[in-house]
VEXDREN-2710 file (C-alpha; in Angstrom, 1 decimal):
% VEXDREN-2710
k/r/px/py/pz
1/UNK/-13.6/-23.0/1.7
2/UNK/-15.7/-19.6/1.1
3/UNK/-15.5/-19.2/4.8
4/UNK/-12.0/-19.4/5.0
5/UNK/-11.0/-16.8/2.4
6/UNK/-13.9/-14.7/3.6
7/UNK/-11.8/-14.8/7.3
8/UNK/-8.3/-14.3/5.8
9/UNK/-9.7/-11.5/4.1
10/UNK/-11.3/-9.9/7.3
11/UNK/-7.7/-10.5/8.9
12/UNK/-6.1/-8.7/6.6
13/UNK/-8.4/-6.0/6.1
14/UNK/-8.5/-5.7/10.4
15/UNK/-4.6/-6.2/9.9
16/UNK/-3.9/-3.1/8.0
17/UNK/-6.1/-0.5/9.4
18/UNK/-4.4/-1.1/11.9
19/UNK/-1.2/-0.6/10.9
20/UNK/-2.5/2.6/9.2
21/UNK/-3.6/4.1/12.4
22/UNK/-1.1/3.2/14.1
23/UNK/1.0/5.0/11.7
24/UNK/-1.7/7.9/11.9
25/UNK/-1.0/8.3/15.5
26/UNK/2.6/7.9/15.0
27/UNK/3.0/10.6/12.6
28/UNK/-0.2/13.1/14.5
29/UNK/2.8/12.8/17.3
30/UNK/6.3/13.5/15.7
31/UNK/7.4/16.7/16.8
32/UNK/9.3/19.5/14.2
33/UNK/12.5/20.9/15.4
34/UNK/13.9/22.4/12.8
35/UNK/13.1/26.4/11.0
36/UNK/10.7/26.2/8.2
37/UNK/11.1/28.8/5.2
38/UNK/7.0/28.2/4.7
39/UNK/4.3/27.4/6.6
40/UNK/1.5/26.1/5.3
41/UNK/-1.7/25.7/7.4
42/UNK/-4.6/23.7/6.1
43/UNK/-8.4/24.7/5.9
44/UNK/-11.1/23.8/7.7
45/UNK/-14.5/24.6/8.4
46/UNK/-15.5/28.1/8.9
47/UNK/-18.7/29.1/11.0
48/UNK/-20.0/32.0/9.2
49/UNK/-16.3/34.0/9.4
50/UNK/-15.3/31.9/12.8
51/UNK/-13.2/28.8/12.3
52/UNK/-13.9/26.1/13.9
53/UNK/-12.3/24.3/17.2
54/UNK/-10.6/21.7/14.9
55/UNK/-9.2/25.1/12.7
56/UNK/-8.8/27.0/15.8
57/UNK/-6.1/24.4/16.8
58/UNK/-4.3/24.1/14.1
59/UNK/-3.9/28.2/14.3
60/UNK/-2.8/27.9/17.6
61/UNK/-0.3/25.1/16.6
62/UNK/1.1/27.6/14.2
63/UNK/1.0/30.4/16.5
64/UNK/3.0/28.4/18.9
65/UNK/5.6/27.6/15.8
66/UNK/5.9/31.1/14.5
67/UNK/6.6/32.9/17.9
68/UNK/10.0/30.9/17.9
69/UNK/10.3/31.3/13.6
70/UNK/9.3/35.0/13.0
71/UNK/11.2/34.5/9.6
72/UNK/8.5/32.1/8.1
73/UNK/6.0/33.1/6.0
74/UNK/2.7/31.4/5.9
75/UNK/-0.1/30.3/3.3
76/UNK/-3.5/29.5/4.8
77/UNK/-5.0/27.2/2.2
78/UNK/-8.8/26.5/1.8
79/UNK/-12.2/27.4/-0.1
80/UNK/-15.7/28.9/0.9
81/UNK/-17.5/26.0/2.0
82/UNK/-21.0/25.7/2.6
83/UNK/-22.7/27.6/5.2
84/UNK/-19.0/29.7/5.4
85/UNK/-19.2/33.7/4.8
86/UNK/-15.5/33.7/3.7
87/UNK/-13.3/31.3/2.7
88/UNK/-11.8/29.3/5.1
89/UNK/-8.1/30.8/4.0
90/UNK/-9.4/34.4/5.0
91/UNK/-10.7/33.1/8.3
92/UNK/-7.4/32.1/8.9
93/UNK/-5.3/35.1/8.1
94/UNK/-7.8/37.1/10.0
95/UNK/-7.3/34.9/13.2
96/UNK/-3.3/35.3/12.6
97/UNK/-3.3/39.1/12.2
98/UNK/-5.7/39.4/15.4
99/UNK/-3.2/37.7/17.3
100/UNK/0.0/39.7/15.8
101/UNK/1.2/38.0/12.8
102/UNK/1.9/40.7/10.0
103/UNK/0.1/40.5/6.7
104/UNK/2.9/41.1/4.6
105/UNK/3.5/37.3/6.0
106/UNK/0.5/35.9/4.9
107/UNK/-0.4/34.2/1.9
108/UNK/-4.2/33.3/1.1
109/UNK/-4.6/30.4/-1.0
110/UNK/-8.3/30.0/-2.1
111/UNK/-9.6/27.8/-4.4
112/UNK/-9.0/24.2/-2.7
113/UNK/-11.8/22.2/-1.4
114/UNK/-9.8/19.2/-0.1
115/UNK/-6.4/17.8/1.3
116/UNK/-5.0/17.3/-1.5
117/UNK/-5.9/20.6/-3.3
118/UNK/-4.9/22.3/0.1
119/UNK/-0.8/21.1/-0.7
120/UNK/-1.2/20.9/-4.3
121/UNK/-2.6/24.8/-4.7
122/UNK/-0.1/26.0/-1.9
123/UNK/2.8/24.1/-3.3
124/UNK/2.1/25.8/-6.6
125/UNK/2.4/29.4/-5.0
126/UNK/5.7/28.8/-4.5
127/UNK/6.3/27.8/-7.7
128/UNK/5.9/24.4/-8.1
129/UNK/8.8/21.4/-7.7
130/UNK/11.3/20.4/-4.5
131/UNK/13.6/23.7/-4.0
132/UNK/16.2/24.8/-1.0
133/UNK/13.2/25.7/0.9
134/UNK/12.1/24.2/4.3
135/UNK/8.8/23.1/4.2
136/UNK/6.1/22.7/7.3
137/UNK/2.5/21.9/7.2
138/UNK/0.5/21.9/10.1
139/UNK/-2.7/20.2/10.4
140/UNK/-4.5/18.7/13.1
141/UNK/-2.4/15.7/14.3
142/UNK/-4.7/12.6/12.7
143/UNK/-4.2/14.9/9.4
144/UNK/-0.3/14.8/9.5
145/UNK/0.6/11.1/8.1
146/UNK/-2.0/12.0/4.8
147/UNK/-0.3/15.4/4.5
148/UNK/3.2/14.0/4.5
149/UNK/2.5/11.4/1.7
150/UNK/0.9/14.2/-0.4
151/UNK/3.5/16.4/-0.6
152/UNK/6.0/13.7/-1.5
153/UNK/3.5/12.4/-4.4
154/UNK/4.3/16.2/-5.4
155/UNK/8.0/16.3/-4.9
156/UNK/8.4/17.9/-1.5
157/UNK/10.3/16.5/1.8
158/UNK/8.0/18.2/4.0
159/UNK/8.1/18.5/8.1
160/UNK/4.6/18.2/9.5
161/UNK/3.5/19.6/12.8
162/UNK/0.3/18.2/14.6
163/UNK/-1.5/20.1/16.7
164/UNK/-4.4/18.6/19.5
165/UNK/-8.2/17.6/17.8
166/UNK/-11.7/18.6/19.4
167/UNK/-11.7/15.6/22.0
168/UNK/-15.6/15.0/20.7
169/UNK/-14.7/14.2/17.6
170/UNK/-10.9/12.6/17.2
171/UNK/-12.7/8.8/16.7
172/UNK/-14.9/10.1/13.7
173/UNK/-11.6/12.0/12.3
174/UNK/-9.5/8.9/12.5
175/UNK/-11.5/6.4/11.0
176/UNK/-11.9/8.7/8.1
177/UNK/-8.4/9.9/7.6
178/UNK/-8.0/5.8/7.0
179/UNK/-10.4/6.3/3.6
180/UNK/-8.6/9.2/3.3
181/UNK/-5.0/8.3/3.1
182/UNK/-6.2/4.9/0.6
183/UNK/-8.0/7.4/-1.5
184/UNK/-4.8/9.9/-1.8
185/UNK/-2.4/6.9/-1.9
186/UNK/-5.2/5.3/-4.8
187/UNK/-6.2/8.1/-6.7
188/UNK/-4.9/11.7/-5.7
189/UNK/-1.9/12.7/-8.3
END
């Protein structure tokens, strides 16, 4: 009997990471066709003042967006981490103005250390609950399904936009976005 449960429970457990990476993938691949009023653009690591390849597409991924949406303005969200020189938010708008994006566009967002911080903080920059404005986040595209759920736990309809991962890495980042999403659907409020 022990050994029956202990297989249904295996099942199920198989059963629904599945189904939640399916719906990762899913949602890393939905495309955003409409004009955001803001931008936001989650951290991620910083070498020293460089980010990273994973931050470096997400930047391109905005870049790409913006070009066609020079109304938007942006908030880079994200902390100093360890082994960072500046936060990864600074990193960010430096790599935007380099590349022609104004600063009067740019809002830095400092303080958060995590995915949920990242929304939360930015969110609250623009003043807190659901208004007229159009909102995009884009994140690498394992990131995207976690992001969405966030910012409706905060009151926000939010497109997402998904941009590639570093190929050496995309197994690692998926089977921790599934911890990730149970933890922000568990415990993040």
């Amino acid at each position: 009997m022990t050994r029956k449960i202990l297989t249904a429970i295996l099942i199920i457990m198989a059963a629904a990471f599945i189904a939640v990476e399916a719906m990762i993938i899913i949602y890393g691949r939905k495309p955003y066709n409409d004009e955001a009023d803001v931008v936001i653009i989650l951290g991620a690591r910083v070498y020293g003042r460089t980010p990273s390849p994973a931050l470096s597409f997400r930047l391109e991924k905005a870049l790409e967006y913006l070009e066609s949406n020079q109304e938007a303005v942006i908030i880079v969200s994200g902390a100093k981490g360890r082994g960072e020189d500046v936060t990864e938010a600074f990193a960010m708008k430096r790599y935007l103005e380099a590349r022609g994006i104004s600063e009067g566009r740019i809002t830095l967002e400092e303080e958060s250390t995590n995915t949920f911080e990242n929304i939360r903080n930015s969110l609250a920059l623009l003043g807190g609950g659901q208004d007229r404005r159009k909102l995009l986040i884009i994140s690498n595209n394992f990131h995207m399904l976690r992001a969405k759920l966030i910012a409706w736990k905060l009151g926000w309809d939010a497109g997402t936009l998904g941009s590639p991962s570093p190929p050496s890495v995309v197994i690692q980042y998926h089977l921790r976005e599934f911890f990730g999403i149970i933890k922000s659907l568990l415990i993040d409020r």
